[in-house]
C-alpha positions as CSV (number, residue, x, y, z in Angstrom):
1,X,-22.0,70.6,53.7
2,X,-24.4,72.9,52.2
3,X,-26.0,75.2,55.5
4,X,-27.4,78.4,54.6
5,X,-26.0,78.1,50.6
6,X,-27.3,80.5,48.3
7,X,-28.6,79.0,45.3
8,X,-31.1,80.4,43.9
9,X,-32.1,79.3,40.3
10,X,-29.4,77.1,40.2
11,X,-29.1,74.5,37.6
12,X,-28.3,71.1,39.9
13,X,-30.7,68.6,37.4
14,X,-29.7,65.2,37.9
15,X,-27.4,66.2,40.5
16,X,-26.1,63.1,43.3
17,X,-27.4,65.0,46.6
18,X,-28.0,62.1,48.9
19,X,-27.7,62.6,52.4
20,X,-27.0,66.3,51.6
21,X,-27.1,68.8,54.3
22,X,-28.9,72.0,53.3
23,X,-30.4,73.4,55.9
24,X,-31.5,77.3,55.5
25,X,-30.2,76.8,52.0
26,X,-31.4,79.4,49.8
27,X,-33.1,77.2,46.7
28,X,-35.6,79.5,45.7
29,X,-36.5,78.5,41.9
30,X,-33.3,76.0,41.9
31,X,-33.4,73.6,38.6
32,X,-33.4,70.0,40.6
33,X,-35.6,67.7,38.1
34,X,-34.6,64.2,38.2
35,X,-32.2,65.1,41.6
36,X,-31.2,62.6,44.1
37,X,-31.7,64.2,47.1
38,X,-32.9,61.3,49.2
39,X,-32.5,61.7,53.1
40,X,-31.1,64.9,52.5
41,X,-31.0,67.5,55.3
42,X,-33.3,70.4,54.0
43,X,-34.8,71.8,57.1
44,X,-36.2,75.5,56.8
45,X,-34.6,75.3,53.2
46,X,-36.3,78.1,50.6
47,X,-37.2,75.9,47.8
48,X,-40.3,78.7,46.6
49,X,-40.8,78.4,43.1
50,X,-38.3,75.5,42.6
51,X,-38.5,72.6,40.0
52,X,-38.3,69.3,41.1
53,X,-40.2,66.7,38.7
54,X,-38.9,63.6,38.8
55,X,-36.5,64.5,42.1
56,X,-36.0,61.5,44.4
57,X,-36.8,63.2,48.0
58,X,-37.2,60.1,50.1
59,X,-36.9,60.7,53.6
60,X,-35.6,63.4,53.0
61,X,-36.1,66.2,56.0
62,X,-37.9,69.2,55.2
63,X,-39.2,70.5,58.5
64,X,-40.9,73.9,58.1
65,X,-39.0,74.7,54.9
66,X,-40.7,76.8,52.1
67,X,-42.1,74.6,49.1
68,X,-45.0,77.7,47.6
69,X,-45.7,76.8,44.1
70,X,-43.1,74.3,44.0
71,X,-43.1,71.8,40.9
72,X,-43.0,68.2,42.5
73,X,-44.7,66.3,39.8
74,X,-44.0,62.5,39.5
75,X,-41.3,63.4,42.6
76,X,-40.9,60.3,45.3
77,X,-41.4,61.9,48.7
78,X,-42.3,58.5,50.4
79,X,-41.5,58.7,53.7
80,X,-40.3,62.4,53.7
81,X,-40.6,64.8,56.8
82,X,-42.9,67.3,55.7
83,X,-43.9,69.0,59.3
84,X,-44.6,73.0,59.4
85,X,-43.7,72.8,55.4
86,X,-45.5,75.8,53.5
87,X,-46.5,73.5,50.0
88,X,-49.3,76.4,49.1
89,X,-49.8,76.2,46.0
90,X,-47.3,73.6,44.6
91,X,-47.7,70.9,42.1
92,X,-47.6,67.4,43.3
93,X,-49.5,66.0,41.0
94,X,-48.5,62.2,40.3
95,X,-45.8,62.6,43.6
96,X,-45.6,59.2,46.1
97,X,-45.9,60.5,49.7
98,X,-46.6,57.4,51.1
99,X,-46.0,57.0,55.0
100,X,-44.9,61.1,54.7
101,X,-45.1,63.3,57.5
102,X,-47.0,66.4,56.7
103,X,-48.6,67.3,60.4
104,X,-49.9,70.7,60.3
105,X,-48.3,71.6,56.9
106,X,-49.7,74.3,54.7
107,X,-51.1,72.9,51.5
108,X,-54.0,75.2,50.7
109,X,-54.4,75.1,46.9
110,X,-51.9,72.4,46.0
111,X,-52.7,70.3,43.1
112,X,-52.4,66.6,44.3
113,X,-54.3,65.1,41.6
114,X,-53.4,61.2,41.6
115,X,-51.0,61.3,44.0
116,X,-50.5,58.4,46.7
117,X,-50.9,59.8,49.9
118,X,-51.3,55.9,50.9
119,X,-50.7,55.8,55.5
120,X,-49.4,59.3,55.0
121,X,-49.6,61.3,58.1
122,X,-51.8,64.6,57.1
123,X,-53.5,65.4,60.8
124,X,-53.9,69.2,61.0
125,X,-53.2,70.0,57.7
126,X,-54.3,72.3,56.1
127,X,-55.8,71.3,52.4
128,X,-58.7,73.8,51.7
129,X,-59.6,74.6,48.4
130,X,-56.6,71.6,47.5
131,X,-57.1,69.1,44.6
132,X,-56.9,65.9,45.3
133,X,-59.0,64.3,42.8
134,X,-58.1,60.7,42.1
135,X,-55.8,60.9,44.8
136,X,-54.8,57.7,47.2
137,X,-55.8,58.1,50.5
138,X,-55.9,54.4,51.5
139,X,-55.4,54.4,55.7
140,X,-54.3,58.3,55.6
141,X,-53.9,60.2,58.9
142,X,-56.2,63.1,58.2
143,X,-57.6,64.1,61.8
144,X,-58.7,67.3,62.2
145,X,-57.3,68.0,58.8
146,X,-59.1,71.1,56.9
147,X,-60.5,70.3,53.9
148,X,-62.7,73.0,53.2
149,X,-63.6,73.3,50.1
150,X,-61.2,70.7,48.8
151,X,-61.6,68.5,45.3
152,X,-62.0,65.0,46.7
153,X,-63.6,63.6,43.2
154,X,-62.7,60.1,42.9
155,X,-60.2,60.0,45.8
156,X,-59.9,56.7,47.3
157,X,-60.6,57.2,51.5
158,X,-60.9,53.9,52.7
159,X,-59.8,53.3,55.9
160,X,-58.7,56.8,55.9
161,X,-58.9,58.6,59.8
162,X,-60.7,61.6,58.8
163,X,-61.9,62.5,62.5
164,X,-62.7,66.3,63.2
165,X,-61.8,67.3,59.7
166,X,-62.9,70.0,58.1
167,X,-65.5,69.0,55.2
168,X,-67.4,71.8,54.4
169,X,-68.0,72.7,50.5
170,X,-65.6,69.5,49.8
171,X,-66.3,67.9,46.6
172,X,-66.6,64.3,47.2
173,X,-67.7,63.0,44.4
174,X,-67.3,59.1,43.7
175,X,-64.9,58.8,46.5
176,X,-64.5,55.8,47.9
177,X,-65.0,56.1,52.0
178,X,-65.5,52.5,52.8
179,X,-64.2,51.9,56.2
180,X,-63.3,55.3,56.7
181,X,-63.4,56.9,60.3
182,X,-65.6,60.0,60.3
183,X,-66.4,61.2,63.7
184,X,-66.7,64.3,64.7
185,X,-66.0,65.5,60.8
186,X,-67.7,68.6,59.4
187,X,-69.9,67.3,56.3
188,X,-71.8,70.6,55.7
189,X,-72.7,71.6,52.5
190,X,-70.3,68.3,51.1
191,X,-71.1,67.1,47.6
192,X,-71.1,63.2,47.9
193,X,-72.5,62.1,44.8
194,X,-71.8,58.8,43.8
195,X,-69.6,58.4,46.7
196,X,-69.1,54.9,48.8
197,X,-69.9,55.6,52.4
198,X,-68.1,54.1,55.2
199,X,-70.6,51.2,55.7
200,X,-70.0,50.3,51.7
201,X,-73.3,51.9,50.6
202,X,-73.8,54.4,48.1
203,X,-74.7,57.8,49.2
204,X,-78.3,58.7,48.6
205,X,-79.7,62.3,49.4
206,X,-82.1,61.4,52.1
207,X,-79.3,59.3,53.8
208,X,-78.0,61.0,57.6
209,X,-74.4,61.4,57.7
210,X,-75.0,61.5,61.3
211,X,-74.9,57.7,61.6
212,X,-71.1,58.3,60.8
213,X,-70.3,61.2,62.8
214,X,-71.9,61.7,65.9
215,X,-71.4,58.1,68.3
216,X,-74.4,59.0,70.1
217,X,-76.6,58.3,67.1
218,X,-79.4,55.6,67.6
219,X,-77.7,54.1,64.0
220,X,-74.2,55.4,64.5
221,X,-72.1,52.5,62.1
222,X,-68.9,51.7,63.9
223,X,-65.8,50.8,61.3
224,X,-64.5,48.6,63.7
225,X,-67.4,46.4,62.5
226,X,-65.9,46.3,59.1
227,X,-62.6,45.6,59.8
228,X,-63.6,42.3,61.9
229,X,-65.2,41.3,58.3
230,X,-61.7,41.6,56.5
């Protein structure tokens, strides 16, 4: 067992960490590309700054540990425990977080272009100003989520819970929002060229996004009505 370990910058590429337990470890800019560190115990770790392309980090527990401008390209985090984890500003471009946890995590700026973020669990999180262009949000979690100002070109939203979230100044460009669920969401000042709207139309500039997000609209669409078709 690894609690509390300093080891910061070390060189561990490769290394066998399975089922490790690091919590509190000090990783800050550790070397971990290509790691197996799956269901390892990193909870309130310090991995700031730390390189892990390539790492396998499934299920691996990282409650409220420290990932700022982490590099987790290509990295499997499917099924990890992301909860209270700071990820401001890493790279997670290409990463699988499918079915992860990351309930009011901190992601503001993190690149997540093309990522699968497939029935991942991303209520209150933050994402402003994040890029997730391209990404897979197929059936995501992302209630009350803030996404203000976020880079949702080409992301893929359908069936996607984005209830209460935060749109405002998102870039939505060609998304794909087909059976999404969009009450109560904040669409103000949303770019939505091009995108597919929850009833499988393509948004138009006169249309009202109301019909999606207030119920009490005379043409509020309900998803459900979509899902009986499939």
């Amino acid at each position: 067992d690894m609690e509390r370990a300093n080891l910061v910058n070390a060189h561990l590429e490769s290394t066998y960490l399975e089922r490790a337990h690091l919590e509190e470890a000090n990783l800050e800019g550790a070397h971990l590309e290509m790691a197996n560190l799956e269901e390892a115990h990193l909870w309130k770790a310090n991995l700031d700054k730390a390189i892990l392309n390539e790492a396998n980090l499934a299920r691996v527990h990282l409650q409220g540990s420290k990932l700022k401008r982490a590099d987790l390209e290509r990295a499997d985090l499917q099924g990890a425990n992301l909860m209270l984890a700071d990820l401001q500003g890493a790279n997670l471009m290409l990463a699988d977080l499918e079915g992860a946890s990351l309930f009011l995590a901190n992601l503001n700026s993190t690149d997540l272009e093309r990522a699968i973020l497939n029935d991942t669990h991303l209520n209150a999180t933050n994402l402003t100003d994040a890029n997730l262009r391209q990404a897979k949000l197929i059936g995501a979690d992302l209630r009350q989520a803030n996404l203000t100002g976020a880079n949702l070109t080409g992301a893929k939203l359908r069936q996607a819970n984005l209830g209460q979230a935060d749109l405002r100044r998102a870039t939505m460009r060609a998304a794909n929002l087909k059976g999404a669920q969009l009450v109560g969401a904040h669409l103000e000042e949303a770019t939505l060229d091009g995108a597919t709207l929850p009833d499988g139309t393509t948004w138009m500039s006169e249309d009202d996004m109301e019909r999606f997000t207030n119920p009490n609209h005379p043409h509020f669409f309900d998803t459900a009505v979509l899902e009986e078709d499939d």
